[in-house]
C-alpha atoms as an extended CHARMM CRD file, in Angstrom:
* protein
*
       130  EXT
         1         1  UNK       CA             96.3980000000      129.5060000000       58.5510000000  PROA      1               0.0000000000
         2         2  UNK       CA             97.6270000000      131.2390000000       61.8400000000  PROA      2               0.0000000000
         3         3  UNK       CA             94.8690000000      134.3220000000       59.8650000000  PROA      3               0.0000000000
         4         4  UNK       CA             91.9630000000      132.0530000000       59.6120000000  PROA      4               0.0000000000
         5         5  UNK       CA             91.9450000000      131.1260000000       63.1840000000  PROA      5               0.0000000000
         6         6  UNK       CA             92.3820000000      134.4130000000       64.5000000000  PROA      6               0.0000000000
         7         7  UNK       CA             89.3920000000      135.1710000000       62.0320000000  PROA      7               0.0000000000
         8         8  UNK       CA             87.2120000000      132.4180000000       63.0950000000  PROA      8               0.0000000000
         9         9  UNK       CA             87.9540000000      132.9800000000       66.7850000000  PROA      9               0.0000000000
        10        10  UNK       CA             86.6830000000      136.9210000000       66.4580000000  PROA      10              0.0000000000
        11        11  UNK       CA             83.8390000000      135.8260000000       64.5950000000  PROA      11              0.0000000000
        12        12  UNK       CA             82.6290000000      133.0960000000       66.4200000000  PROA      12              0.0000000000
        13        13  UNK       CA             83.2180000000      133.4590000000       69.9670000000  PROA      13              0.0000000000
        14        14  UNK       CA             80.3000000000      131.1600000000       71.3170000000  PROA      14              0.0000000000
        15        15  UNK       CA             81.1990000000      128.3040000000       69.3820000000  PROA      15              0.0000000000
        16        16  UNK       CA             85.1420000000      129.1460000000       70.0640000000  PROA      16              0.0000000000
        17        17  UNK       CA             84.3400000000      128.3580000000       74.5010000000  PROA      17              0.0000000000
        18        18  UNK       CA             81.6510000000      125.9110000000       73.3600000000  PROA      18              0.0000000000
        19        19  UNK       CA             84.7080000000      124.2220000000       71.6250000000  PROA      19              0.0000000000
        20        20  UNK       CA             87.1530000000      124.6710000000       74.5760000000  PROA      20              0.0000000000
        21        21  UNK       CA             84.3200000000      123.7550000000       77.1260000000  PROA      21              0.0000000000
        22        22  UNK       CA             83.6790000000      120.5760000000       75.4850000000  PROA      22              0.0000000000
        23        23  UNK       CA             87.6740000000      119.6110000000       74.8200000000  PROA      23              0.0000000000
        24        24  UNK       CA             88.3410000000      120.3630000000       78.7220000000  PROA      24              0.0000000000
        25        25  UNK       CA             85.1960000000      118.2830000000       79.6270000000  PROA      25              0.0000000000
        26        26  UNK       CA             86.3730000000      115.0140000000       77.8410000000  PROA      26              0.0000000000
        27        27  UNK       CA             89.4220000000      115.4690000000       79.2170000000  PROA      27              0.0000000000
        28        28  UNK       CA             87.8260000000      115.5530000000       82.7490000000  PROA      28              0.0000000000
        29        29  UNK       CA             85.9270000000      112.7540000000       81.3290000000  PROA      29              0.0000000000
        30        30  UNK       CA             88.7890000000      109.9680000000       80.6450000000  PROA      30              0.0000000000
        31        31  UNK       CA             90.8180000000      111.2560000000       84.3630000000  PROA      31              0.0000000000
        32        32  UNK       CA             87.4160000000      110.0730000000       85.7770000000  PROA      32              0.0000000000
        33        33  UNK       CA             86.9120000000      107.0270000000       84.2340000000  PROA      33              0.0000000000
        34        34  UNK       CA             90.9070000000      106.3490000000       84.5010000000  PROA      34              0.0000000000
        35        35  UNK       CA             91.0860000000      106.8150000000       88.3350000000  PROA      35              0.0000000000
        36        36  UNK       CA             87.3870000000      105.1850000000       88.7550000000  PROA      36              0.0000000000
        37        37  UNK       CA             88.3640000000      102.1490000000       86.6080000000  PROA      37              0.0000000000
        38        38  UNK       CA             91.7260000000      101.4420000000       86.2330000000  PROA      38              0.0000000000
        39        39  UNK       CA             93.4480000000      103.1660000000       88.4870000000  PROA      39              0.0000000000
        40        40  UNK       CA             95.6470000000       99.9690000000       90.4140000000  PROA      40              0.0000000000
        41        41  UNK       CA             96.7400000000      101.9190000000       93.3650000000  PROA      41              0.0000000000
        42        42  UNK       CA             92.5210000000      101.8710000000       94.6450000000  PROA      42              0.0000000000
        43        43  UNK       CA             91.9200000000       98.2030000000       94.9380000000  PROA      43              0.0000000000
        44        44  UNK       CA             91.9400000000       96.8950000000       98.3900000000  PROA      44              0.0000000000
        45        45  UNK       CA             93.9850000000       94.1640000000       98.8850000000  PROA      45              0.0000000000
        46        46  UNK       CA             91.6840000000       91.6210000000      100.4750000000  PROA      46              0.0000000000
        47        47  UNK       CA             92.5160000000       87.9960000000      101.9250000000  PROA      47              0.0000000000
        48        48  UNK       CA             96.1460000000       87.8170000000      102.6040000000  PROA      48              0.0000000000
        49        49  UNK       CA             98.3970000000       84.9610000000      100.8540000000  PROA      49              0.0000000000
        50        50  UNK       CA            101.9200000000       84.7150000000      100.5760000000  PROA      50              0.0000000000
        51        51  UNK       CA            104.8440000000       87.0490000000      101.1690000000  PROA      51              0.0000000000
        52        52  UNK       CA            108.6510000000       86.5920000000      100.0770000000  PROA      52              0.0000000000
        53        53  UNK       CA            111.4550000000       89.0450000000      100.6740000000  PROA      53              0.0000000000
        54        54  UNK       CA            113.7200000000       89.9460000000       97.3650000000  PROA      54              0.0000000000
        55        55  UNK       CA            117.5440000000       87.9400000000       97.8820000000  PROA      55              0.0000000000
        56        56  UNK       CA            118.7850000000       91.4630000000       98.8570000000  PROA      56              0.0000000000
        57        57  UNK       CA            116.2120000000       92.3470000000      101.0960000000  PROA      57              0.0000000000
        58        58  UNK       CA            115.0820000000       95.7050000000       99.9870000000  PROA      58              0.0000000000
        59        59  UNK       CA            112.0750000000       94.7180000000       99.0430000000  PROA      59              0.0000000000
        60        60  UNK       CA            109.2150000000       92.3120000000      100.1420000000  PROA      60              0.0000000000
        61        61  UNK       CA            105.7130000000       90.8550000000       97.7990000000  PROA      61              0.0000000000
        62        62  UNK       CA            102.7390000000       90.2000000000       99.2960000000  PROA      62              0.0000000000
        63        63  UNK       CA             99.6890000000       88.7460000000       97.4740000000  PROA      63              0.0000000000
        64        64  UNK       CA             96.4300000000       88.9020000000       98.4870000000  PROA      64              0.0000000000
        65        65  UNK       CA             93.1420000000       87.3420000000       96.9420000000  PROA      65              0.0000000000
        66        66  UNK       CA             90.2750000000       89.6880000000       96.3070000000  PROA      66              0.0000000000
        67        67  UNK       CA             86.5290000000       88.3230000000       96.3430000000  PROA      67              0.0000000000
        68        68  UNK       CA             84.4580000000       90.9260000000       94.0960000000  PROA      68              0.0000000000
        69        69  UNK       CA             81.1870000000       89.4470000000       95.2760000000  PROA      69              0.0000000000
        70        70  UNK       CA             78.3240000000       87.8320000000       93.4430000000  PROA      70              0.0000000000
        71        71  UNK       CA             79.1280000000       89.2510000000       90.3130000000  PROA      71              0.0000000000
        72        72  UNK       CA             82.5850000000       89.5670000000       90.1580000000  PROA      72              0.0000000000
        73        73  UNK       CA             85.3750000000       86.1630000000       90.1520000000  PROA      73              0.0000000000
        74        74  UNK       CA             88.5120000000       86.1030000000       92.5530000000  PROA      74              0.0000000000
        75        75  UNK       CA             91.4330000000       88.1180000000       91.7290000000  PROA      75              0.0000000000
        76        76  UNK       CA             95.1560000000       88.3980000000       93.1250000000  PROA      76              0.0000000000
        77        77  UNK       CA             96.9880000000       91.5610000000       93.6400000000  PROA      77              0.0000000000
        78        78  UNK       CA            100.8090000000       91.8760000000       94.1730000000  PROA      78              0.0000000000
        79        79  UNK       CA            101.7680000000       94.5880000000       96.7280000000  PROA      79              0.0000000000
        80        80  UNK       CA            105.6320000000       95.5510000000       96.5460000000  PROA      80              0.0000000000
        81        81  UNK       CA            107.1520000000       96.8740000000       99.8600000000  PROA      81              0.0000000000
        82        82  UNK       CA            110.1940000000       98.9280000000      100.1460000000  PROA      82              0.0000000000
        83        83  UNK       CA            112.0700000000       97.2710000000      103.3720000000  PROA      83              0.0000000000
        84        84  UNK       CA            113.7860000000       99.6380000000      105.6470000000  PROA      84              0.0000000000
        85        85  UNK       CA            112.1650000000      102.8930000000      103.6260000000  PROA      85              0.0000000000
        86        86  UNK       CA            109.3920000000      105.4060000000      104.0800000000  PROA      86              0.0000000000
        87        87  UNK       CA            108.1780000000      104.8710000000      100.7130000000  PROA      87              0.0000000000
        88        88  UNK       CA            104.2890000000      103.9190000000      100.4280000000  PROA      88              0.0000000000
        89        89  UNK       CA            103.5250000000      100.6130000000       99.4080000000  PROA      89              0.0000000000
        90        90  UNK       CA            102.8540000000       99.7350000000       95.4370000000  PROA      90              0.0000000000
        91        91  UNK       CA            100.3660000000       97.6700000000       93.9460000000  PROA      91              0.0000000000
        92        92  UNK       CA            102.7050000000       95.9200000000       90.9430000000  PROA      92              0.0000000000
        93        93  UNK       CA            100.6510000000       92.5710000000       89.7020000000  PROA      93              0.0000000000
        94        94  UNK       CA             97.0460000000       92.5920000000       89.7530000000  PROA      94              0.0000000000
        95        95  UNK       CA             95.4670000000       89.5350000000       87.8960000000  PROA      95              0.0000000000
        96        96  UNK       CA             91.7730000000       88.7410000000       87.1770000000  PROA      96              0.0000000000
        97        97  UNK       CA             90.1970000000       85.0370000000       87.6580000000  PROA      97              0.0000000000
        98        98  UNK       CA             92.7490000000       83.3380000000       89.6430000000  PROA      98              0.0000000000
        99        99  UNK       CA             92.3990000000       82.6410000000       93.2660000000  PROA      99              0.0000000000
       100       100  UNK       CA             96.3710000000       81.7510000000       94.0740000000  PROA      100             0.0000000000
       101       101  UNK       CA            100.0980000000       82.7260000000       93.7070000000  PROA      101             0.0000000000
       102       102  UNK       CA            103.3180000000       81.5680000000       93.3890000000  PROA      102             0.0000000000
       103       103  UNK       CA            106.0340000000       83.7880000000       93.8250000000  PROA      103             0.0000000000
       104       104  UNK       CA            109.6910000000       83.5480000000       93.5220000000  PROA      104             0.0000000000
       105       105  UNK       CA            112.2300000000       86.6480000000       92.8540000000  PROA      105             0.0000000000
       106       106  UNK       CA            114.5130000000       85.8870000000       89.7660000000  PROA      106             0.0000000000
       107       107  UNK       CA            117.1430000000       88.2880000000       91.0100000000  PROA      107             0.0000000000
       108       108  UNK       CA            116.9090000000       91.5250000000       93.1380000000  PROA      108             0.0000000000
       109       109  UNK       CA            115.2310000000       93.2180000000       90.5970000000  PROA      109             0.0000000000
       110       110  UNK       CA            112.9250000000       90.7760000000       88.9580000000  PROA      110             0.0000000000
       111       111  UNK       CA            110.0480000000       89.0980000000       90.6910000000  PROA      111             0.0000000000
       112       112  UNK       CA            107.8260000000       86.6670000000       89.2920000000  PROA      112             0.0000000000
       113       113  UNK       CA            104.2460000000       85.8640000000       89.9320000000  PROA      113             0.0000000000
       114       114  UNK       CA            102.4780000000       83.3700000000       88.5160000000  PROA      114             0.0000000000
       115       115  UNK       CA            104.6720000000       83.2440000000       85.7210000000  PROA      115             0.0000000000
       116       116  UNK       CA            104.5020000000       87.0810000000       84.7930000000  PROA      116             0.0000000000
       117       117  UNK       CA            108.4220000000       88.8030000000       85.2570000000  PROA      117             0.0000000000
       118       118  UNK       CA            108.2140000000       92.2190000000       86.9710000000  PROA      118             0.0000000000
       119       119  UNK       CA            110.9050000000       94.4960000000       87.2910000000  PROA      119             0.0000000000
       120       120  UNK       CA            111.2680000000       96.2640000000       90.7620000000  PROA      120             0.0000000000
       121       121  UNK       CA            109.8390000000       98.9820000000       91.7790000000  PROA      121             0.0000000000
       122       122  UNK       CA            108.6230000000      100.5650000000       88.5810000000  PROA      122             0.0000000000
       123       123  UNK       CA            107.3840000000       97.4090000000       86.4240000000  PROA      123             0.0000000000
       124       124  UNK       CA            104.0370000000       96.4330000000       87.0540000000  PROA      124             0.0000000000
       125       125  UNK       CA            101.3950000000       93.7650000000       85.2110000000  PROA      125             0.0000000000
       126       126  UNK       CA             97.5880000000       94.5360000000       84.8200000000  PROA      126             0.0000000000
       127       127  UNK       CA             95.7170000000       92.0030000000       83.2480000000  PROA      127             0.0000000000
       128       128  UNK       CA             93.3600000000       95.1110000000       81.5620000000  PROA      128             0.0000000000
       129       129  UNK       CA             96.0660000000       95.9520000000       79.7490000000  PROA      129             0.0000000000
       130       130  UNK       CA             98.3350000000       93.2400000000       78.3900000000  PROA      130             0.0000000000
């Protein structure tokens, strides 16, 4: 097998980079569309909410209701602070066609928004990808 390649490869060089040009430009491709699309740490929080501070106090939620525009309904995204830390803020809960929140923290660890249970700090809920 190992042969064949090595074969194919020497014989067609052109369509050997045309192959490798293509694979590294899809794979360009889905980053772009990724970070463009999906990515949760680029939407901009909007319209504050609510806040509440985890029972320990290492950490605090705030929610905040994004207006697309014309064309796009409201939205709420959850923003998870580290208290007492350097550490960046982190966009954990972001949910489309809703326009409030309820929060509560189950324990330390565990908030909940809007009925969805997120572990602290590396759970998070999109809506795009249940």
């Amino acid at each position: 097998m190992l042969r064949n390649l090595k074969s194919f490869v020497k014989n067609h060089p052109i369509l050997s980079a045309l192959t490798i040009f293509i694979a590294l430009a899809a794979g360009l491709a889905g980053f772009f569309i990724n970070w463009a699309f999906y990515d949760m740490d680029r939407i901009d929080p909007g319209e504050f909410l609510t806040e509440e501070v985890s029972p320990d106090g290492k950490y605090t939620l705030k929610t905040y209701v994004n207006n697309g525009g014309a064309t796009v309904n409201y939205a709420v995204l959850g923003v998870l602070h580290f208290n007492g830390s350097k550490k960046e803020p982190k966009n954990i809960y972001w949910q489309y066609e809703i326009e409030d929140s309820t929060v509560h923290w189950q324990d330390s660890d565990t908030v909940i928004i809007n009925g969805i249970s997120i572990d602290v700090p590396n759970g998070k809920y999109d809506y795009r990808h249940p």
